[in-house]
C-alpha positions, 0 to 999 in steps of 0.5 A: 707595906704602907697603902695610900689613901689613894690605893684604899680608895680604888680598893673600895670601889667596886661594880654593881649592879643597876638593881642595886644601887639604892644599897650603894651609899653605904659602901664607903667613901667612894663606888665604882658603879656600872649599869648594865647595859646592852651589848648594842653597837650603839654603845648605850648604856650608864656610867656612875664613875667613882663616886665621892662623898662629902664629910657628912655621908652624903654624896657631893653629887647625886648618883642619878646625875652622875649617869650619862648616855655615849652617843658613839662607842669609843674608837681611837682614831690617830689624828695625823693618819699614816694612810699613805707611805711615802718612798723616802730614800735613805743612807746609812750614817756607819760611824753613828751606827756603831753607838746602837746596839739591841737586847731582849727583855725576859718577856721577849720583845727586843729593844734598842739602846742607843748612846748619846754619840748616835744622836749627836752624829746624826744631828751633826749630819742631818744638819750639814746636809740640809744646809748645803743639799736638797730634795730631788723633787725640789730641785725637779721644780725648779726644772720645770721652770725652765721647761715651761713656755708660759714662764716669764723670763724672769722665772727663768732667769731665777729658777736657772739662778736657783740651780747654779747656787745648787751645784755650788752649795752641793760642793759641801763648803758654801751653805745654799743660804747665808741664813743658815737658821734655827736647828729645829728637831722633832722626834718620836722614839718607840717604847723599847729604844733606850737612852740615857734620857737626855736626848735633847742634850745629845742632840744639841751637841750635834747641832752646836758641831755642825755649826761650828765647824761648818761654814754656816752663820750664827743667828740666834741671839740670846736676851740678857735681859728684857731689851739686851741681847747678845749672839750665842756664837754657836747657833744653840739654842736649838728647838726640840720636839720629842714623843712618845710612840710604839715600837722600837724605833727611833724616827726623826724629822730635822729641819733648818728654818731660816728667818725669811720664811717663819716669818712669812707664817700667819695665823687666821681666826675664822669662823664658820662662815669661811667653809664654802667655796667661794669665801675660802677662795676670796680668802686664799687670795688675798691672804696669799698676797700678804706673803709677798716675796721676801722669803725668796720664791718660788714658794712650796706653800701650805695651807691648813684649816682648823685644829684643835688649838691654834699652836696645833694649826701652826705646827702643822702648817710647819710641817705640811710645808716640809711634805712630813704629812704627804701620807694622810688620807685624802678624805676625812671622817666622823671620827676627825682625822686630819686630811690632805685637799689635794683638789684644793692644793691644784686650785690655790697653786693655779691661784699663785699662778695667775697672781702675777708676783711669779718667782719674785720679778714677776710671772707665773712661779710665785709658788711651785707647789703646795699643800692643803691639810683640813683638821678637825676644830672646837665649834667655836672655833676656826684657825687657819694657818698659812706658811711656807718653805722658800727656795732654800727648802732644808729639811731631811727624815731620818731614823734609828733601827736596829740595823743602824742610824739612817739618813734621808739621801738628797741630790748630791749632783743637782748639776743634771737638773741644768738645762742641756743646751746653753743657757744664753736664751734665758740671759737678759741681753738689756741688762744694763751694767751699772758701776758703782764706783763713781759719786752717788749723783752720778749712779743716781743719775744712770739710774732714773733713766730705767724703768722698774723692772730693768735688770741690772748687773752691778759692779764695785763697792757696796756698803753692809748694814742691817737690822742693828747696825741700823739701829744704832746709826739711828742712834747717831743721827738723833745723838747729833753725830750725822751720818756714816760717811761710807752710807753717804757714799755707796749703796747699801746691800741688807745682809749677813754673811755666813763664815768665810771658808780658807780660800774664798773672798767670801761665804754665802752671803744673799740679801736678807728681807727689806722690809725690816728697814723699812722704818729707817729710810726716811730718815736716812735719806733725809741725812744723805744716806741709804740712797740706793738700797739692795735686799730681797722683798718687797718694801712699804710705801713709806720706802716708796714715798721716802725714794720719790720725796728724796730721789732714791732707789731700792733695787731688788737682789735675787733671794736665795742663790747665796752660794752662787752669789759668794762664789762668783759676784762678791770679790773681797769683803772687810769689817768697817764699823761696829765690829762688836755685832759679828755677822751683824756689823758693817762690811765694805764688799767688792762685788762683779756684776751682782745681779739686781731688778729696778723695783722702787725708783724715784718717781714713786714707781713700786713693782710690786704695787700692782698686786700687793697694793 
């Protein structure tokens, strides 16, 4: 048999002994040399290594550099420590199970084979799932809203919102949210379960039957070139994240991450100077105003500090908001296991509470929970990372054993999270009803008598439009063709529908976040158009300065209830323009008292400006 190069190099080392390590450079091209060392606990002692020699016989570095002193033994410790097991409830996916099967190996050990149809299924499943149902404990939150007599009204008001699109969504037809986002799977498969080794593919196709055959939206967009891009019209790609692990047990963690809240995750270079008391707190604060409220709270935050790489501190952020690391330990060590503050979690979330942002309109709710992770970090280095999870909080765990594939079970009857009594109390009898069938002077004139704040129910024709098709209207406007007639005549609402499913007028169909428009609105109301704006979020002052200078309004729509929305508020919708954009282009929709807040009106007033400047 032919022997490497390498092969003979290893052959040729050998370990010695201290005493003889004069004789050591006449041993060949490469030594392996131990010294000696005390059986100490201390773990002192001398390491040569391989050693190399030049072309000229002599060694390229000298042995005695060669030697250094371990100030500790070595010890494995795992980074993200499963101290702390949590009760996840499970069920069995039978129609998966029937792809996994086990054999022994001659050593003994048995092992898992599992087929590509059981990923697929599982995929296809997780996915619908979380589209439409979530954990009990999310849904006991939002409970205890409305249980507490320090809540506003307004936290009320939305947490009840937030329950209703709940039992709409569990009907498995309406997703909760109309962005019904990336696919994104992580998975850590045992060294004895076996699979033909495209897992990813397997997966994908899951992912791609779920979303096609499902009432969800298609979001992903693929680049054609630098500056070109087109939907993928099946919502792939998805994001993979597979590992490595013991065991013969394949574990997963799927979650759908829609656009509002990944974009509401920060990275923070800090330094040293950030880890007392008071600087971390000053620093939580204002960073947690920079979250504002397009990502639809109340929030399940998290915060992490340090990492060893920054990609490191995000991911964790990610997955810290999911409650994945609620088993860590809750106290560090020398060796630099990540950990859980959970003192810290009670005093950032008391934090959110007296902020006065609340669940979007104002209160004590602008978080419901939150998580707090300190990793170990480079000297030099300090990331912190802060993320959330928004109302629309879809993730679920689940595994492959030799006993079948398996499934986190979420609340299939969020109905019994309703409060008892009638809900009459946490309706706002000062709504005022505003139709939007009439001329926009008209409306704009109903409007300017109400001060921000004032909750409104909105009922008729409103106009579709988001990021493109704002784009391309900008477009018209500086090719000299003015501006859409039907922008001049109606409000516009900052959305995008999810498939329409046989029988209903409309699918989810919740605002999408403002903010992204906010480079529009000058120029749009300087031509007529974008008068009254209705989306989630808080706007710049450029919005707030554009309304005052030319007489508009930006109304603020709940984020998140956008089963509840499609369902009971949006009474017919049609295509008008840029039918080419799909989910993007521009709809006319018929809407039945729509709620909405007065946030920015005319006379330069920002609700939001109290807190977030």
């Amino acid at each position: 048999m032919k022997v490497s190069p390498w092969h003979r190099l290893l052959r040729q080392a050998r370990p010695v002994a201290a005493a003889s390590r004069s004789a050591n450079a006449n041993l060949g091209t490469a030594t392996r040399a131990f010294a000696s060392s005390s059986s100490s606990a201390s773990g002192e002692g001398a390491f040569e290594g391989v050693v190399i020699k030049n072309h000229s016989g002599r060694h390229a570095v000298p042995q005695q550099k060669m030697k250094a002193k371990a100030p500790v033994p070595f010890q494995y410790q795992e980074l993200f420590e499963h101290a702390n097991p949590v009760d996840t409830p499970y069920y069995r996916l039978d129609d998966a199970s029937e792809h996994v099967s086990t054999f022994t190996l001659p050593s003994g050990e048995e092992c898992l084979k599992v087929e590509p149809e059981a990923l697929r299924k599982l995929a296809a499943a997780a996915l619908h799932d979380i589209s439409h149902l979530l954990r009990p404990t999310h849904l006991g939150h939002l409970r205890k809203i409305l249980d507490d007599p320090e809540a506003s009204d307004n936290d009320r008001f939305v947490a009840l919102q937030l329950l209703k699109n709940a039992v709409v969504a569990a009907d498995m037809v309406l997703p909760s949210c109309q962005d019904t986002g990336t696919a994104i799977v992580m998975g850590k498969r045992g060294q004895h379960v076996f699979t033909d080794g495209e897992d990813e593919k397997a997966l994908s196709h899951g992912v791609y039957d779920t979303y096609t055959l499902s009432n969800l939206r298609y979001s992903q967009v693929a680049p054609l070139d630098m500056y070109t891009e087109k939907n993928t019209a099946c919502n792939l790609p998805a994001q993979f994240d597979l590992f490595a692990t013991k065991g013969n047990e394949y574990h997963f963690h799927f979650m759908a991450k829609g656009g509002g809240s990944a974009n509401k995750t920060f990275l923070y270079q800090q330094t040293k100077a950030l880890l007392n008391p008071k600087s971390m707190m000053d620093f939580v604060k204002a960073s947690l105003l920079q979250l504002g409220t397009a990502a639809c709270p109340p929030y399940k935050g998290a915060l992490v500090i340090g990492g060893l790489s920054a990609e490191q501190n995000l991911k964790t952020v990610k997955l810290a908001s999911a409650l994945y690391y609620d088993d860590l330990p809750t106290t560090g060590n020398e060796l630099g296991r990540a950990f859980r503050d959970i003192e810290m979690e009670q005093q950032i979330l008391e934090i959110t509470r007296n902020l006065g942002i609340g669940a979007q309109v104002g209160g004590k709710y602008f978080c419901h929970d939150f998580r707090v992770i300190r990793l170990p970090r480079h000297g030099a280095s300090c990331p912190v990372g802060l993320g959330v999870s928004c109302s629309a909080d879809r993730q679920a765990k689940a595994k492959i054993t030799k006993d079948g594939v398996f499934l986190e079970r979420l609340e299939t009857n969020p109905s019994q999270f309703l409060p008892d009594v009638t809900d009459q109390h946490l309706e706002d009898t000062n709504t005022v009803e505003v139709n939007l069938d009439r001329p926009m002077a008209d409306v704009l004139a109903e409007l300017t008598q109400y001060p921000i704040k004032t909750r409104l129910s909105l009922t008729g024709t409103l106009i579709v439009a988001r990021d493109i098709a704002h784009a391309k209207i900008k477009e018209r406007l500086e090719n000299g063709e003015g501006m859409p007639e039907y922008m001049l005549k109606h409000p516009v609402y900052y959305a995008g529908p999810a498939k329409t499913p046989d029988g209903y007028a409309s699918g989810s169909f919740g605002p999408t976040t403002a903010g992204r428009m906010d480079p529009y609105t000058n120029q749009f109301q300087a031509n007529g158009g974008s008068m009254i704006m209705l989306a989630k979020g808080n706007r710049s002052k450029m919005v707030t300065d554009a309304c005052k200078k030319h007489g508009g309004f930006y109304l603020g729509s709940i984020g998140g209830p956008a089963a509840i929305l499609a369902k009971e508020a949006i009474k017919s919708v049609e295509v008008i323009d840029m039918h080419e954009l799909g989910m993007e282009a521009v709809h006319k929709i018929r809407v039945e008292n729509f709620p909405a807040f007065i946030i920015v009106d005319d006379k330069g007033n920002d609700f939001f400006s109290e807190w977030l400047g």
